[in-house]
N, C-alpha and C positions, 0 to 999 in steps of 0.2 A: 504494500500500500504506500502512497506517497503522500506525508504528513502534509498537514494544512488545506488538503484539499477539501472542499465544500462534499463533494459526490462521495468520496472516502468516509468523512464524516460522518454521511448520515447510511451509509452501506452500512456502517459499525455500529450507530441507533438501532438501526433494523437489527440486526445481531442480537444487541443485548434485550430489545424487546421481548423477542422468540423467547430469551432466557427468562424475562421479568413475567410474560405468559405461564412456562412452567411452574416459576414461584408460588405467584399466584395462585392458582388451579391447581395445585399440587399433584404435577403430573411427571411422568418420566417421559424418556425421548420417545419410547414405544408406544404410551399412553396417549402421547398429542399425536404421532402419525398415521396410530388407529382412528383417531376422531377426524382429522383431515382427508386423512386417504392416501398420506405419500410413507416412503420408508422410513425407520429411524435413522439411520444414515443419513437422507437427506436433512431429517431435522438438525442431526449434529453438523452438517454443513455450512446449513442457516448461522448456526449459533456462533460458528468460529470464522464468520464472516469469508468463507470460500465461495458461498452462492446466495443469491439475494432471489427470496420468495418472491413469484407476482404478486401483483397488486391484490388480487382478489384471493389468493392466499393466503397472502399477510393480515387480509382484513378479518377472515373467518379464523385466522392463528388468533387473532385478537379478543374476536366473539368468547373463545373458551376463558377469557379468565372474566369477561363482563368488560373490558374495553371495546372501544370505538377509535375509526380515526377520525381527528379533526383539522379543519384550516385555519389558519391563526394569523391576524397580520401583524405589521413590524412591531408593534406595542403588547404583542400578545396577545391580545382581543379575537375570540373567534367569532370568524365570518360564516354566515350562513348563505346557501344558494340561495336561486331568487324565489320567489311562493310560487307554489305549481299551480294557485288560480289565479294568474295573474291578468289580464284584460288581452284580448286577441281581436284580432280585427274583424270583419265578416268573412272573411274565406278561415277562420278559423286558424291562422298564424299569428306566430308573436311578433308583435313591433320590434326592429330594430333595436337591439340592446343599449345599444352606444348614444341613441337617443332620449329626449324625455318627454311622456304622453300624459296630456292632458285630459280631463275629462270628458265627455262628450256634448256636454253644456256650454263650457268654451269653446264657441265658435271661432276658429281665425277669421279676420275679415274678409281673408279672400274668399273665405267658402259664407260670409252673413251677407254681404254685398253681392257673389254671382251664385245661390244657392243651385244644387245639383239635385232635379227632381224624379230624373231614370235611377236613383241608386238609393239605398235601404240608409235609415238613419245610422249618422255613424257612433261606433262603441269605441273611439275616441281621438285623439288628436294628436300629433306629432309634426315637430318643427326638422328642413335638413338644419344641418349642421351650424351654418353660416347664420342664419335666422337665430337660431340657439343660442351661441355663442354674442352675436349683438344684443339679445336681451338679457345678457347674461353681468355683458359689460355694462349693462345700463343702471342693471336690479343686481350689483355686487354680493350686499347683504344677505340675498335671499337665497341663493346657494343651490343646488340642484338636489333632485329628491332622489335617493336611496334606490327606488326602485319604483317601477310600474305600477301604478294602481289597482288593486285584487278587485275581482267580481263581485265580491260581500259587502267591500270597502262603496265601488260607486253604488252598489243598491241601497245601501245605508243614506247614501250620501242623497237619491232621487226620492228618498222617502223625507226624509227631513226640508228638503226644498217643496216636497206637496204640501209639507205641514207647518203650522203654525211656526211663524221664523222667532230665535230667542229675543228678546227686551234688550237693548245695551242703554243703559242707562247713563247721561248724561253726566261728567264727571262735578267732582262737588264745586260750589263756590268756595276761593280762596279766600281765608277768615283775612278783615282788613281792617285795621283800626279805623276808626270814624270817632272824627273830633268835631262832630257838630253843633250845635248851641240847638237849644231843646223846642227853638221857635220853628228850627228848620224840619221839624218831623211832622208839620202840620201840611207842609206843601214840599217846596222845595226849600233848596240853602237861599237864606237872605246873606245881603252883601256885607256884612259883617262876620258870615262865617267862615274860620280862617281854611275848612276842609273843599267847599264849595265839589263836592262828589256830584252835586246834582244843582249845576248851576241854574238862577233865574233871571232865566230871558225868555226872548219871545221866543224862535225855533222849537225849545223842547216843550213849553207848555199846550203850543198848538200841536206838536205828536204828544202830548200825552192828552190831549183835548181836553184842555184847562180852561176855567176863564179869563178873559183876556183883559185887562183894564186898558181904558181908549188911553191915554195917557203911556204906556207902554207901548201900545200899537202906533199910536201916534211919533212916540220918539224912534219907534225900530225904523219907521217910514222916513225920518227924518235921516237916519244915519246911511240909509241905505241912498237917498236921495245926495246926501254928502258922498 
């Protein structure tokens, strides 16, 4: 074997697995090749790293002690394939992996502006590449989605748009001192008050549809005439 190699490396994982199998399971070389199907020889093989099981041997090697394989990326984190309901188009294939599919309620414009009425509603939506990547550059923040939206997922999703949409309620008013003089809570701020939050002049009292004293009206005419 030639140290420091990657493939060397993990030839010699697989090795000592086969062995950490038998630990486990508490089996002899004859024990595990009866349950597989190959010789004990070849399992002594496995072990001292001369030959490297297939895939699909190493994985039912595995089965006997109650392990799995799994994929893991560079932080360890194992990654899962994609969900096998995942949304398919009408011929019944999957979109484009490398792309990202939107609902079938977002319409692109090119299809809300020249709709296509020889062809069945579609079960969803997908941008090429170039399209993607510009709205991608536009909406940074927002990052692309994980994966293809599931069957369950948009039926969920057409149920909740038939029904009753939730309340978003209107964020609180900002608490704000108010330094008004106690005349001012009858109408508006008089001109003595040093907070004036609700000045009195003509504009707001006519939107608030006040009464108007002719003497005020008359002076806003004047200023406005200046």
């Amino acid at each position: 074997m030639k140290d420091g190699s990657a493939g060397d490396h993990t030839r010699d994982e697989v090795a000592r697995y086969v062995v950490r199998v038998r630990r486990l399971a508490d089996l002899s070389q004859r024990d595990l090749a009866a349950l597989v199907g190959v010789s004990a020889s070849t399992i002594g093989r496995y072990e001292t790293n001369v030959a490297v099981p297939p895939f699909r041997l190493f994985e039912e090697i595995l089965t006997m002690a109650g392990l799995r394989l799994a994929v893991v990326d560079g932080d360890g984190n194992e990654v899962f394939p994609v969900p096998v309901d995942t949304v398919r188009d009408n011929q019944g294939r999957r979109f484009p992996a490398h792309l990202d599919v939107a609902p079938p309620d977002e319409v692109p414009f090119e299809r809300w502006a020249f709709p296509r009425y020889d062809r069945p509603e579609a079960r969803g939506w997908f941008r090429h590449r170039a399209a993607r990547d510009e709205l991608a550059e536009a909406a940074p923040r927002r990052g692309r989605p994980a994966d293809h939206p599931t069957e369950p997922a948009l039926a969920l999703r057409r149920r909740l748009m038939r029904g009753r949409q939730p309340r978003v309620d209107a964020p609180p008013v900002a608490d704000v001192e108010c330094d008004c003089l106690d005349a001012c809570f009858e109408e508006l701020c008089t001109s003595e008050c040093p907070c004036q939050c609700e000045p009195r002049s003509l504009r707001v009292r006519r939107r608030l549809a006040l009464p108007v004293d002719m003497d005020e009206e008359r002076e806003g005419t004047d200023d406005r005439a200046g």
